[in-house]
C-alpha positions as CSV (number, residue, x, y, z in Angstrom):
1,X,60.8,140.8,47.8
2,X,62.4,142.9,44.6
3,X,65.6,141.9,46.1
4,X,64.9,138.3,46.2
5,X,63.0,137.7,43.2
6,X,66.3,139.5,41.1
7,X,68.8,136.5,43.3
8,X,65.9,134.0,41.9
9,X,66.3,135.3,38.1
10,X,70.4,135.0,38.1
11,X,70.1,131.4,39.7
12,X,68.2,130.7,36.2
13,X,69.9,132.9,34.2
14,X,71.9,131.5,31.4
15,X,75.0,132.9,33.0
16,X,74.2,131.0,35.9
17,X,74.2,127.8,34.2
18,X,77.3,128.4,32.6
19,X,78.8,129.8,35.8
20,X,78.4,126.6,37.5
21,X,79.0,123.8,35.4
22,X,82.6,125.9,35.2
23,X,82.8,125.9,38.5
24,X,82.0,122.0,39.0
25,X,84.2,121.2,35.5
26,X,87.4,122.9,36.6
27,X,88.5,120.9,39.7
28,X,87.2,118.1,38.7
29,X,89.6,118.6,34.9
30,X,92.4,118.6,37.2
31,X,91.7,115.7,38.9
32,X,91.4,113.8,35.8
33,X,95.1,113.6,34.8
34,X,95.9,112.2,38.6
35,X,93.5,109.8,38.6
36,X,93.7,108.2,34.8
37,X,97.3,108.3,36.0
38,X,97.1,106.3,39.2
39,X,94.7,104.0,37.4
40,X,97.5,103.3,34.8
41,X,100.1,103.0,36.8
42,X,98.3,100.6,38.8
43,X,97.5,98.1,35.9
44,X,101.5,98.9,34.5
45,X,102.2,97.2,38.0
46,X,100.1,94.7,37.8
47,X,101.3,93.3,34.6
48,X,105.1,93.9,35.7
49,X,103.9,91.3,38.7
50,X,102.3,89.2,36.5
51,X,105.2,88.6,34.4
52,X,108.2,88.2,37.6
53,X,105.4,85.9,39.0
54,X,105.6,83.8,35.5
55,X,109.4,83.9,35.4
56,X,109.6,82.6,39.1
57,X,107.3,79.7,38.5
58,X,108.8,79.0,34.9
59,X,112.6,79.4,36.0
60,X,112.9,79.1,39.7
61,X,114.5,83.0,40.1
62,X,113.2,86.4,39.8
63,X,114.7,88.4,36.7
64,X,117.9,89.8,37.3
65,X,116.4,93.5,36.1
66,X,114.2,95.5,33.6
67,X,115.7,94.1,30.6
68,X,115.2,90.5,31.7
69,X,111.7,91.4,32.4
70,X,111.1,93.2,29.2
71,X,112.6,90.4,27.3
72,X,110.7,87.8,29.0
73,X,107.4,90.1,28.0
74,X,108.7,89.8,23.9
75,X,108.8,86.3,24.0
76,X,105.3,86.1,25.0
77,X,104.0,88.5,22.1
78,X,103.6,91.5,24.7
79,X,104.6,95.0,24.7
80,X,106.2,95.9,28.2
81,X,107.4,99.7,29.2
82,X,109.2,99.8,32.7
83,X,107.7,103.4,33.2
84,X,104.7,104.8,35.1
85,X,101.9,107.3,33.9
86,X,104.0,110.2,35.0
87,X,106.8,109.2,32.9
88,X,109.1,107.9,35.9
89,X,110.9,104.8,36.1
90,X,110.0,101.7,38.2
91,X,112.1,100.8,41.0
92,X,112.5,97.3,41.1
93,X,114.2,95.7,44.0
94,X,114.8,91.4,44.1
95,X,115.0,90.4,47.6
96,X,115.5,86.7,46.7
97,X,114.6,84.0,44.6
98,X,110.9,84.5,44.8
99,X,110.6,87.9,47.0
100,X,110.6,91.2,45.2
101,X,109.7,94.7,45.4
102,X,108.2,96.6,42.4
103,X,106.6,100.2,43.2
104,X,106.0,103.6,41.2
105,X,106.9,106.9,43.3
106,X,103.7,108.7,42.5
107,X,103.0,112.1,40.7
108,X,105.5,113.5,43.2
109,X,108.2,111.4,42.1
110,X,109.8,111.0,45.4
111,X,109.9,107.5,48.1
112,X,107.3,107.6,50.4
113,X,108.1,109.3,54.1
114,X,107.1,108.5,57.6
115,X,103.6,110.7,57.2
116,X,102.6,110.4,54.0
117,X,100.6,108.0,51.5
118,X,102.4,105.0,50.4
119,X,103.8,104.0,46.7
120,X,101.8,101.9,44.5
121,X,103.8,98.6,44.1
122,X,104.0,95.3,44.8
123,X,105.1,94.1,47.3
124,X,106.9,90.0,47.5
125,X,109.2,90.4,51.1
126,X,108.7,87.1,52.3
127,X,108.8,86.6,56.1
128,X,108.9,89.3,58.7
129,X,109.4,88.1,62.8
130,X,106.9,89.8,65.1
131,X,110.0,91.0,67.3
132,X,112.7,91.3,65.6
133,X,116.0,91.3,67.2
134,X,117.4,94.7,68.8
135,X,121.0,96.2,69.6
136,X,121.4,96.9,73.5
137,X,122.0,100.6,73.8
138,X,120.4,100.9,77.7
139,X,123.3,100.7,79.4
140,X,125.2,103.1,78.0
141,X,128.1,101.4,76.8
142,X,130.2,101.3,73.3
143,X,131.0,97.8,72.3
144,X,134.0,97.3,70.1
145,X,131.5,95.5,67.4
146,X,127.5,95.0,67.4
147,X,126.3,91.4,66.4
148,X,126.5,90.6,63.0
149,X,123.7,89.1,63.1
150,X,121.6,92.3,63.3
151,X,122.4,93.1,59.7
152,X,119.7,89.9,58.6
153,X,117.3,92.1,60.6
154,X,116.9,94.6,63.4
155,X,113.7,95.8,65.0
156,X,113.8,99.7,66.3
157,X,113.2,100.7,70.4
158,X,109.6,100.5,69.0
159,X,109.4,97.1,66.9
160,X,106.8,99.2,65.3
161,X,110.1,99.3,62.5
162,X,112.1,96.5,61.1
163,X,115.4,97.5,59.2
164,X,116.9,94.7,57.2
165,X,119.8,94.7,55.0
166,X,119.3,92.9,51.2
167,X,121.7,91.3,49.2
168,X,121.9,90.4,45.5
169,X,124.6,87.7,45.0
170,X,124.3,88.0,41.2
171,X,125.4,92.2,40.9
172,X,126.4,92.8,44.1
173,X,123.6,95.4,45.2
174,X,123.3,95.7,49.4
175,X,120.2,97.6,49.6
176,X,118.5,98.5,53.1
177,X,115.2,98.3,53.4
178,X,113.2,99.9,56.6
179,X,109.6,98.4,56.8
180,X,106.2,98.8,59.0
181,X,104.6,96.6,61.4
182,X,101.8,99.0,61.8
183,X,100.8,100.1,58.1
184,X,100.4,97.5,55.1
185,X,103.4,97.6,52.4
186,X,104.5,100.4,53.6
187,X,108.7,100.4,53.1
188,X,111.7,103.2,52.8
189,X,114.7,102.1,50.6
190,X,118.0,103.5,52.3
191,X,119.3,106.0,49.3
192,X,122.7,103.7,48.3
193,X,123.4,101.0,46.7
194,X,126.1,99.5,48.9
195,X,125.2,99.4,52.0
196,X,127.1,97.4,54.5
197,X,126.1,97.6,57.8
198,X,123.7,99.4,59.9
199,X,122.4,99.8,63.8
200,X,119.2,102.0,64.8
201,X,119.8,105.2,66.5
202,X,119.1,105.2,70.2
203,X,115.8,107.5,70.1
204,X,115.5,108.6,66.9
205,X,114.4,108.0,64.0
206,X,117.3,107.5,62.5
207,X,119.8,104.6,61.2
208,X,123.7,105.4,61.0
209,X,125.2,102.7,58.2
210,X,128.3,102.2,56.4
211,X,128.5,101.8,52.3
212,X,131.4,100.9,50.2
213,X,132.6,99.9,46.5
214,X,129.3,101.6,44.9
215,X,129.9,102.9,41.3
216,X,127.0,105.9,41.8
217,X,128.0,106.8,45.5
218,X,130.6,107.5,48.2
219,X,132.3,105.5,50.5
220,X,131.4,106.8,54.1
221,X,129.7,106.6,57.3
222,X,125.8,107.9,57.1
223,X,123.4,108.7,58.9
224,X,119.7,108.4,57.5
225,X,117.1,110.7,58.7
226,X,113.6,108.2,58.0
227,X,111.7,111.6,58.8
228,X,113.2,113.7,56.3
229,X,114.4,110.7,54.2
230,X,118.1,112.0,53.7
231,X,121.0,110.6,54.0
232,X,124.5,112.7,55.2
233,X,127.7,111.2,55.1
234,X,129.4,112.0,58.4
235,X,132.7,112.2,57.0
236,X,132.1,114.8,54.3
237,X,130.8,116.9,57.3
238,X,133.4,116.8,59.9
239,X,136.2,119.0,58.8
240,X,138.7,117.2,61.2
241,X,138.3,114.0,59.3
242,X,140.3,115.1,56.3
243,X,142.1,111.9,55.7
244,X,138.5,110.0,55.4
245,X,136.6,112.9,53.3
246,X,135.5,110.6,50.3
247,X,136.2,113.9,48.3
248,X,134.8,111.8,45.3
249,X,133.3,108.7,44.4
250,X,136.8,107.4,43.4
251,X,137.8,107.2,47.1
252,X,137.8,104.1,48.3
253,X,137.6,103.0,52.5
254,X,137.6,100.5,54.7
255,X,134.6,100.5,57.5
256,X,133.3,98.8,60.0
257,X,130.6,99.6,62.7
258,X,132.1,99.8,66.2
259,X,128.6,100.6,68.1
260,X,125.7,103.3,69.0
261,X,125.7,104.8,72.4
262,X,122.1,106.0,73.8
263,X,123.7,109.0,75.3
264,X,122.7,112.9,74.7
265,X,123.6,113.3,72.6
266,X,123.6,109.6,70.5
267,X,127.5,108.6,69.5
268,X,128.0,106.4,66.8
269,X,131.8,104.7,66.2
270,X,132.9,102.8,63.6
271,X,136.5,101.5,62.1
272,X,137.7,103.2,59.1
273,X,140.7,103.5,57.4
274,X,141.6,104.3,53.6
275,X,141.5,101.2,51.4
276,X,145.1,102.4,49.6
277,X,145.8,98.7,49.8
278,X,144.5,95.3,48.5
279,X,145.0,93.5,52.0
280,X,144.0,94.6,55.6
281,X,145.2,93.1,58.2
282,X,142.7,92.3,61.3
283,X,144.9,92.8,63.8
284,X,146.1,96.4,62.9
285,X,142.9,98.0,61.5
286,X,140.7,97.1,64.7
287,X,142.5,99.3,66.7
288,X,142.1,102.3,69.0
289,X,143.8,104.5,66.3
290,X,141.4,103.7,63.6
291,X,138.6,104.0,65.8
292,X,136.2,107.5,65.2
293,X,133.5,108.8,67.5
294,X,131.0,110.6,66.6
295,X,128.1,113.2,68.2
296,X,125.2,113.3,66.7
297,X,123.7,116.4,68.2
298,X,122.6,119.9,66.6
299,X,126.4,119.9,65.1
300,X,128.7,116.9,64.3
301,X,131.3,116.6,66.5
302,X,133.8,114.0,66.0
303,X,136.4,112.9,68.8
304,X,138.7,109.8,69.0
305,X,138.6,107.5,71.7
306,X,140.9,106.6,75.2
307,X,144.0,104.7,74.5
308,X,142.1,102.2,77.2
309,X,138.9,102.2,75.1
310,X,139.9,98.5,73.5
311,X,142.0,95.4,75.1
312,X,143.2,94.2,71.5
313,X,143.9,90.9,73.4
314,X,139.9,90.2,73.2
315,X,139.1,92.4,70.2
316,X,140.0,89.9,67.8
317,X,138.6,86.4,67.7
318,X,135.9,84.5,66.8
319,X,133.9,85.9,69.5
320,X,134.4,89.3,67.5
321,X,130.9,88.0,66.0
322,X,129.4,87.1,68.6
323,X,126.1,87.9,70.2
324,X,126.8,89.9,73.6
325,X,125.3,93.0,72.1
326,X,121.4,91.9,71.7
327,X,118.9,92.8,74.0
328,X,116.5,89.6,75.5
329,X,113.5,88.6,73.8
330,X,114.1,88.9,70.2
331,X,112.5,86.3,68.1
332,X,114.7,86.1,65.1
333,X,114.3,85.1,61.5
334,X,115.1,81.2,60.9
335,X,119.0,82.2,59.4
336,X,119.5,84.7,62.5
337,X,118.4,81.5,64.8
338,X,120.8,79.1,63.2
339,X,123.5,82.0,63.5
340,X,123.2,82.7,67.8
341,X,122.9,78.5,67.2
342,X,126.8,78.9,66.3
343,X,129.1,77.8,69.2
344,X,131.8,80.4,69.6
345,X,134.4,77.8,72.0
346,X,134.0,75.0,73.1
347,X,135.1,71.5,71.2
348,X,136.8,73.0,68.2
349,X,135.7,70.3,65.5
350,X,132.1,70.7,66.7
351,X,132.7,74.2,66.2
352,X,134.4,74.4,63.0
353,X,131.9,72.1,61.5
354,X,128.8,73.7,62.9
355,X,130.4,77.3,61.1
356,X,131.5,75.8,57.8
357,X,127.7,74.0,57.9
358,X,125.8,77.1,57.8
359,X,128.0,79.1,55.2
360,X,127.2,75.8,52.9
361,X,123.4,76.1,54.1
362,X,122.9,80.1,53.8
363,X,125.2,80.3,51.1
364,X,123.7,83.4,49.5
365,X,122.4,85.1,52.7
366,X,124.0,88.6,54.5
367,X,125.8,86.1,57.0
368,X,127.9,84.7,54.8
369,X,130.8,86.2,54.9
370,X,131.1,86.7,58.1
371,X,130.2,82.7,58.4
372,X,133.1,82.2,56.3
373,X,135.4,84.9,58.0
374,X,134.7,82.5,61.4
375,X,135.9,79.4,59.9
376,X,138.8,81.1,58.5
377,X,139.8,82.1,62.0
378,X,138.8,78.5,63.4
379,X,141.9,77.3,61.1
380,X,143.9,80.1,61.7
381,X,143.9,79.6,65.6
382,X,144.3,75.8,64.7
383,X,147.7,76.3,62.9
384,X,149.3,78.3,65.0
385,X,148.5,75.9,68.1
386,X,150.1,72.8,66.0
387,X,152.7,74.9,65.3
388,X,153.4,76.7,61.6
389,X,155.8,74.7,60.8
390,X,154.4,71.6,61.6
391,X,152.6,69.5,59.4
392,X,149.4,69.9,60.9
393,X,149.7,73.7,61.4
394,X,150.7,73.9,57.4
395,X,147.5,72.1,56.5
396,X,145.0,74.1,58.2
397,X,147.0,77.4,57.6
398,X,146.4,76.1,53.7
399,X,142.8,76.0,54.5
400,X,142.7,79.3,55.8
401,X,144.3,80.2,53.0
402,X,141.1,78.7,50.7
403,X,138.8,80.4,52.6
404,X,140.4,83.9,52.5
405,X,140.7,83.5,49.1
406,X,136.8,82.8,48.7
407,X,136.2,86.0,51.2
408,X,137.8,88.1,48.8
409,X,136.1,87.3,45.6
410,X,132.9,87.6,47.2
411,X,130.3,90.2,45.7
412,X,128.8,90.8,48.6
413,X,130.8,90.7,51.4
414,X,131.5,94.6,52.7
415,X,135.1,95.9,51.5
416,X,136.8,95.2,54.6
417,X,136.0,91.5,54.6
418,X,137.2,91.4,51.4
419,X,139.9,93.3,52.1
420,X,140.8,90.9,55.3
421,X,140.3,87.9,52.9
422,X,143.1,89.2,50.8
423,X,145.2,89.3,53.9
424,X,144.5,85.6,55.0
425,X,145.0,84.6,51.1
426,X,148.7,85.9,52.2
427,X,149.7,84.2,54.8
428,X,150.3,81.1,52.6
């Protein structure tokens, strides 16, 4: 009994008082920073919405960036900061003319991953299919190009992931965004600026894309680890692959995705050749010798491929976009409908005038310059079936002249389109 009644006189005890309001003060003190900080961020994000959601109704287009935002706040007599609780910039991603993306990266400053919590944002995407599109990789085999029209949109083995590539026509940006079907607003930003193209990795969690003419990072060939979220350039890796080693961000290529393999290892290829000139010409840069193959196992191992890998007699047409390397089933978005719409024979001014009608109707989407990379090679063919010299051949040779010209001033068109514009702007 002595020994209990002393336990009963510390539990009232001054000291014991004091004791445990420390005890149920301390945590809940370092809580409080967190949670003020959250709760600010949260209503710094919902004022940034707010105002994009003004702009767009008021001018018909999301602000270009922060200072168009901030700006926009001045004129209305408020005070904007671009900048979370935690002292850490908002990203701010425009997707269109009324979708956006607008998030904080938390206390921990870093993107969300695969496991973890997601960011507090906003979140404007627009329309996502309920089975997307996806890249045949059953069978095996390396196509000498995927479908173009994967880079509007492609689901993973899963669909439980949709990767789609973003392009903003006014700077030029090619972001890639991965999204969830199962868990609400919950995205991963690829980390570049410039991406180009992309396919899934055959069992993984992975996506292996190309990026070009960005001003923060190098050109290469990536590969982008969702779980870990990090991104390794292939050709910085292989030692072998010296003469395509970005070296620095000055170093400029020209890529192109060949395919993925669902082999065991997965093999990625892709076309890539220094951009040391203005002009590239089709014919010579889609070839075996351009061609690298890579294993992405424990270790990197690059090879080249079989002088038999390729017929360059059907590499290089219009059916070079075609749509022979999609698996059945696929829903689509409404622009990756109207693309597999797109006759590639056939009647040729049916054909012609179906391509040239969506470039004018998806004039700002990611199939655009491929859209106008088609018609080019419409007129091209054209010509030299009337004859170069002929008056007929010289007038559609002059239009596929225009239309190189328009592929190489276009922001956002990869650097090899560009680069194959320049080359049908020559042959004037």
């Amino acid at each position: 009994m002595h020994a209990v009644f002393k336990s009963k006189s510390f539990l009232y005890s001054p000291l014991a008082a004091v004791l445990t309001v420390l005890i149920w003060c301390v945590p809940t003190f370092l809580n409080v920073p967190v949670f003020r900080g959250r709760t600010a961020t949260v209503e710094m994000i919902r004022l940034t919405d707010n105002l994009i959601q003004n702009h767009v109704r008021e001018w018909g287009d999301t602000p270009k960036n922060f200072s168009e935002i901030r700006l926009y706040a001045r004129q209305r007599g408020l005070t904007y900061s671009a900048y979370d609780a935690w002292g850490e910039r908002f990203e701010y991603l425009r997707l269109g003319k009324v979708n956006y993306l607008v998030r904080s990266f938390g206390s921990d400053g870093v993107q969300n991953s695969l496991r973890g919590p997601g960011d507090i944002g906003a979140y404007h995407w627009g329309y996502m299919v309920a089975k997307g599109l996806r890249y045949d990789d059953e069978n095996g085999a390396m196509h000498p190009r995927p479908s173009v029209v994967l880079f509007a949109g492609a689901d993973d083995a899963s669909s439980k992931w949709h990767a789609k590539l973003f392009v903003d026509s006014l700077t030029g940006v090619r972001r890639l965004l991965v999204r969830s079907r199962e868990r609400a607003n919950f995205f991963m930003l690829a980390p570049h600026d410039a991406v180009e193209e992309f396919l899934w990795v055959p069992g993984q969690a992975k996506i292996v894309f190309t990026a070009s003419q960005s001003a923060r990072y190098s050109d290469g060939l990536y590969v982008w680890d969702l779980a870990k979220d990090e991104a390794s350039n292939l050709f910085a890796l292989d030692p072998e692959s010296t003469d395509l080693d970005p070296g620095s961000k000055q170093r400029r290529l020209y890529l192109a995705l060949s395919s993925v393999r669902n082999s065991n290892p997965p093999t990625v290829a892709v076309f890539a050749a220094a951009a040391d000139e203005v002009m590239l010409n089709p014919n010579r840069f889609f070839e075996p010798s351009n061609l690298h193959i890579y294993s992405l196992g424990s270790t990197v191992v690059h090879t080249k491929p079989k002088s038999d890998f390729l017929e360059k007699s059907s590499l290089y047409d219009v059916g070079f976009l075609g749509t022979e390397t999609l698996v059945a089933g696929g829903e689509g978005s409404p622009l990756q409908k109207a693309w597999l719409r797109l006759p590639l024979g056939g009647d040729w001014e049916k054909g012609v005038s179906a391509w040239q009608d969506f470039a004018s109707t998806y004039g700002k989407s990611q199939l655009t310059p491929y859209a106008v990379w088609g018609v080019a090679m419409f007129y091209q063919e054209a010509a030299k079936r009337a004859g170069p010299s002929s008056r007929t051949g010289q007038i559609f040779n002059s239009y596929s002249v225009e239309l190189g010209t328009a592929m190489s001033k276009m922001i956002v068109a990869p650097g090899y389109v560009r680069g194959i514009g320049a080359w049908f702007r020559a042959q004037s």
